[in-house]
C-alpha positions as CSV (number, residue, x, y, z in Angstrom):
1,X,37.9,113.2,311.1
2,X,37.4,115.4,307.9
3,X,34.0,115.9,306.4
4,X,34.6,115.5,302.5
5,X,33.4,118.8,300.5
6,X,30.1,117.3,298.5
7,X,29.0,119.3,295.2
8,X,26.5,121.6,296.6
9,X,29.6,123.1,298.9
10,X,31.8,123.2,296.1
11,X,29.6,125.2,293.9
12,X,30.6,128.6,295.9
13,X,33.9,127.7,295.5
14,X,33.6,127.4,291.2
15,X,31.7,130.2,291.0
16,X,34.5,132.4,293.0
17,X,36.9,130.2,290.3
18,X,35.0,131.2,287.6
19,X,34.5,135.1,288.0
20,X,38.5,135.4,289.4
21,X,40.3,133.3,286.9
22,X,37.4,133.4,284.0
23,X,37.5,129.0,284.6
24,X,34.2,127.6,284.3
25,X,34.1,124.0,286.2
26,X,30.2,124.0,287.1
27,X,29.2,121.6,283.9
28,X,31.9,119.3,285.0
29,X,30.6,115.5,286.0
30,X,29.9,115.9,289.9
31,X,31.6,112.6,291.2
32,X,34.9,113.3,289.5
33,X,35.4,116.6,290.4
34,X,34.3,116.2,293.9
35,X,36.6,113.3,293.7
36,X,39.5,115.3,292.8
37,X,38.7,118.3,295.0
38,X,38.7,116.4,298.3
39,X,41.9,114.5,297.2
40,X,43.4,118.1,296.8
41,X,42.1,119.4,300.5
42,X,43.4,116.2,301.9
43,X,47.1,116.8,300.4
44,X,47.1,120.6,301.6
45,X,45.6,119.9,305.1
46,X,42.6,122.4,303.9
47,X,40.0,121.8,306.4
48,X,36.7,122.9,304.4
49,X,35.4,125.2,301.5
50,X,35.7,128.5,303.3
51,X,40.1,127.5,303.7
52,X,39.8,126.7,300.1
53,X,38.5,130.0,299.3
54,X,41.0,132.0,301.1
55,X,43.7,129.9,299.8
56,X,42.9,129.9,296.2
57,X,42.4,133.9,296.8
58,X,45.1,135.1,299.3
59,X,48.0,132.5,298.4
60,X,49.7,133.4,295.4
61,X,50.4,130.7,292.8
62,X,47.9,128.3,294.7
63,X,45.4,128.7,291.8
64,X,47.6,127.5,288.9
65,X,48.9,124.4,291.6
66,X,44.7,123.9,292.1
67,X,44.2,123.6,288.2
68,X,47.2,121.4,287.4
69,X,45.8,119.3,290.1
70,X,42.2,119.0,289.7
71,X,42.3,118.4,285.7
72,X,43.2,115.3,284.6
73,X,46.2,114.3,283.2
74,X,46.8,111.2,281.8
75,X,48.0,110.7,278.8
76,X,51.3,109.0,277.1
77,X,52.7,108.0,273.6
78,X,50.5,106.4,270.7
79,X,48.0,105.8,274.3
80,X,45.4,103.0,272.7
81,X,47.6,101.7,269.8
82,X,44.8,100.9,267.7
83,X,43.8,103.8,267.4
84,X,46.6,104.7,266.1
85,X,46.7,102.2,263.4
86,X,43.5,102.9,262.6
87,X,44.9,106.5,261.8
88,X,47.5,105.5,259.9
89,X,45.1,103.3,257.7
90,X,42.2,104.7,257.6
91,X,42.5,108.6,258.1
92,X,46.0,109.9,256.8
93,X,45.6,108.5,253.4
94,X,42.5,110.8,253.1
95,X,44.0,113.7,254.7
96,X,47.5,113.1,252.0
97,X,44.9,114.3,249.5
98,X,44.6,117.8,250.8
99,X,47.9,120.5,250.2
100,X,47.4,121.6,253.5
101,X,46.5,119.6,256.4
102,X,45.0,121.1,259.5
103,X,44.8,119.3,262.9
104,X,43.2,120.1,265.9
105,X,44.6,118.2,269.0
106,X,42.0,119.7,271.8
107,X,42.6,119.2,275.5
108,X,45.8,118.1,274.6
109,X,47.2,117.6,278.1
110,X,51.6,117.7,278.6
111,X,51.4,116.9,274.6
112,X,51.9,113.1,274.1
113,X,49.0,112.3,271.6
114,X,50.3,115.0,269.5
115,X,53.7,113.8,269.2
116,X,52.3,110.7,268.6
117,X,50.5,112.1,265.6
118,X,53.3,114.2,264.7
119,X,54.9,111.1,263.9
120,X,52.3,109.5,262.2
121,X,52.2,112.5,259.4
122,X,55.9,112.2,259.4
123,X,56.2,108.5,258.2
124,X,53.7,109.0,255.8
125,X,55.5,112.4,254.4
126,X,52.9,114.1,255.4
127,X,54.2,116.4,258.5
128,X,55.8,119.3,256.6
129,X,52.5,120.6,255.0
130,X,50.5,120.2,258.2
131,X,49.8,122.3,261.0
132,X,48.5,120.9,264.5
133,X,47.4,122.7,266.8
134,X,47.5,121.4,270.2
135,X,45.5,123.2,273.2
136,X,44.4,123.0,276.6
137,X,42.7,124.4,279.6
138,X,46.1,124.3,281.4
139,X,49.3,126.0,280.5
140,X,51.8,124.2,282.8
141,X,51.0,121.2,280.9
142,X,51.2,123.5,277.4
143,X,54.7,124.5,278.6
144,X,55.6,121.0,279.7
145,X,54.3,120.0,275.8
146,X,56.3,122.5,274.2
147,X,59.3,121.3,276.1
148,X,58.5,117.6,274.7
149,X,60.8,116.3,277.3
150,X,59.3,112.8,279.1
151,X,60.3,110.4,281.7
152,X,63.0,108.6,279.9
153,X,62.0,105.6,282.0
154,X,58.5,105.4,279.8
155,X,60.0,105.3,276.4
156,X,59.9,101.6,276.8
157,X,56.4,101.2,277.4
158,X,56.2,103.9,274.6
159,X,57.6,102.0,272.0
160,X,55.8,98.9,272.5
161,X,52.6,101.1,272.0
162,X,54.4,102.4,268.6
163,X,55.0,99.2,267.6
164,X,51.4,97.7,268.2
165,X,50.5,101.3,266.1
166,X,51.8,100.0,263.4
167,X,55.6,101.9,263.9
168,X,58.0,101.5,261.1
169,X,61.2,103.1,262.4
170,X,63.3,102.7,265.5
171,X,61.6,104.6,267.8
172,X,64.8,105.8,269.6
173,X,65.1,108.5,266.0
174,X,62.0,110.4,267.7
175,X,64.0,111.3,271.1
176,X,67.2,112.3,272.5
177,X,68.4,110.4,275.7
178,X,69.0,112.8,278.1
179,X,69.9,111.9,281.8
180,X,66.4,110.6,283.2
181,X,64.7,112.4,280.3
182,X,64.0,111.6,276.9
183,X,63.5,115.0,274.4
184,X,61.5,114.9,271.6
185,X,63.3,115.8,268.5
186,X,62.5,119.5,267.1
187,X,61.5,118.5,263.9
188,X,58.2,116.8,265.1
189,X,57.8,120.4,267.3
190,X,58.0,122.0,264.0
191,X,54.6,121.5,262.8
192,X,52.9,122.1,266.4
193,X,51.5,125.0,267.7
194,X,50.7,125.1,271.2
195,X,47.9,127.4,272.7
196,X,45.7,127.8,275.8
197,X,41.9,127.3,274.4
198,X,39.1,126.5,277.3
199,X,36.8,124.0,275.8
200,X,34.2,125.1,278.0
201,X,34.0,128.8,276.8
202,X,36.1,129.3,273.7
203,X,34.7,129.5,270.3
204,X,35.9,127.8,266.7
205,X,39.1,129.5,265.6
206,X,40.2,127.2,262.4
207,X,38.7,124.7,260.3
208,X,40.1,121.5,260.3
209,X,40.2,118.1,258.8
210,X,40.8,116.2,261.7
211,X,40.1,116.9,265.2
212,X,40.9,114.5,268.4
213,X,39.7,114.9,271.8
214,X,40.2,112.1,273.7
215,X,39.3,111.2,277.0
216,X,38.5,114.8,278.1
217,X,34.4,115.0,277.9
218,X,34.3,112.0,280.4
219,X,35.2,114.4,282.6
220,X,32.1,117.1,281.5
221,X,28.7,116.5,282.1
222,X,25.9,115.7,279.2
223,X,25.3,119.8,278.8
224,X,28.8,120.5,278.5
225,X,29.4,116.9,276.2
226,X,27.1,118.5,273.9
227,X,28.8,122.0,273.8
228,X,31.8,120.6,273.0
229,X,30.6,118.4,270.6
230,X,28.9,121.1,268.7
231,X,32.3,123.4,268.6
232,X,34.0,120.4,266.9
233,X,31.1,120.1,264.3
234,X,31.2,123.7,263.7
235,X,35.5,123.7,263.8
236,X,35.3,120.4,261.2
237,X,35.9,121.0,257.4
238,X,32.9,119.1,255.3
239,X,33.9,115.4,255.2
240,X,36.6,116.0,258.4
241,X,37.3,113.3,261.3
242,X,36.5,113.7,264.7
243,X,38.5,110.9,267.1
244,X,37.2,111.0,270.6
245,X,38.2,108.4,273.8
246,X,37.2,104.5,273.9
247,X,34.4,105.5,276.8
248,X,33.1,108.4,274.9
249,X,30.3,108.8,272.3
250,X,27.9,110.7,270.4
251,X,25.5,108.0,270.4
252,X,23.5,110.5,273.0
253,X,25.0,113.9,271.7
254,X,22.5,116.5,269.6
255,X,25.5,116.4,266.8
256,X,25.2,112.7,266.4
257,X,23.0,113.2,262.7
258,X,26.2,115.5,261.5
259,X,28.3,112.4,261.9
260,X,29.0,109.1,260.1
261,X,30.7,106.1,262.1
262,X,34.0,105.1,260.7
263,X,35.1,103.0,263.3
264,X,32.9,102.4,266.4
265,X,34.7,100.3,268.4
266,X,37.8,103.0,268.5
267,X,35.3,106.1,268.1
268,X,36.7,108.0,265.1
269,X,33.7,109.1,263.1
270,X,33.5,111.1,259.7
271,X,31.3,114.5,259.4
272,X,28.6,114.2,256.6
């Protein structure tokens, strides 16, 4: 039987990873990467660290298959509803008040949450005189995004999360049937600009009056958390939001004194 890679073999492996492809995984949290690494050698039949080496070097394209694999993504439309309720009462009506509005969707994943907003802005009148920018770590998922084409099968579940969000339209206006596929409508793609930013590395690049991250620094360790964390303090207009996942917090993080709590239960927090 097949030993399973544990942390302290993987680390010649992401430092390889990170002088190659410039992608720094070392501040990741242990258990889930390890996790997600042995799941990958298990599907490819890659017997230990040194195959995975060779592989990732010698096979071309294997790289871009090892990322898409290894980082997480889960994600879907209006994902926690309310959340998104809590946006459309609480946050847009404050952001309506500036004459241009700049999001920041980080670690956006194949570009769900960002629809989801898009649509948000767009019932409120808001999405013409706003710009989001949605990036992440991986682009196969940024050119899945920009596609905005999902598994038509899901726009069920989808709308019942709209509704619960507080949804005021048919949600059928938002996509175009397709086959199997549903396409998001190019007037919510308008206002989006997608781009490949590495959380881990990358520095501010905009000031913004929103910013959400969520459900991406689970997957970090407290060093990296507070990296992050500081980037989106520094990226945040005075007085901007910062929405982060249910399971994450900055009860712990050195930026938590830069922050007031707006909603703790659902983790959207205002900075000072």
């Amino acid at each position: 039987m097949k030993k399973e890679v544990d942390f302290a073999a993987l680390e010649s492996v992401l430092e390889i990873i990170n002088k190659k492809f410039g992608y720094d995984f070392r501040d990741y949290a242990k258990a889930s990467l390890v996790r997600r690494v042995n799941k990958y050698l298990d599907e490819h039949e890659i017997e230990n660290v040194y195959e995975l080496k060779y592989y990732l070097i010698n096979k071309e394209g294997a790289f871009q298959h090892f990322l898409q694999e290894i980082t997480v993504n889960v994600t879907e439309l209006f994902r926690d509803p309310s959340y998104y309720l809590a946006l459309r009462k609480k946050i847009i009506p404050v952001l309506s008040s500036y004459p241009i509005i700049k999001i920041w969707h980080a670690g956006c994943s194949t570009g769900e949450e960002v629809f989801s907003m898009a649509i948000l802005l767009h019932e409120a009148g808001l999405l013409q005189r706003t710009r989001i920018y949605a990036t992440d770590i991986n682009p196969l998922n940024l050119e899945k995004a920009k596609k905005g084409i999902l598994p038509l099968k899901s726009m069920k579940e989808f709308t019942a999360n709209y509704i619960q969000a507080g949804g005021i339209h048919d949600f059928a206006e938002y996509y175009t049937a397709k086959y199997n596929y549903a396409i998001m409508k190019d007037f919510l793609r308008q206002s989006i600009i997608f781009s490949q930013h590495n959380l881990v590395v990358d520095h501010p690049f905009n000031e913004f009056q929103f910013i959400s991250c969520r459900n991406v620094m689970i997957y970090f360790n407290r060093k990296l958390q507070d990296r992050v964390l500081q980037l989106f303090s520094d990226s945040l207009a005075a007085r901007g939001f910062l929405g982060i996942g249910l399971k994450e917090t900055l009860a712990f993080s050195a930026v938590k004194t830069h922050f007031d709590i707006i909603d703790n239960q659902l983790k959207i927090y205002r900075k000072r």
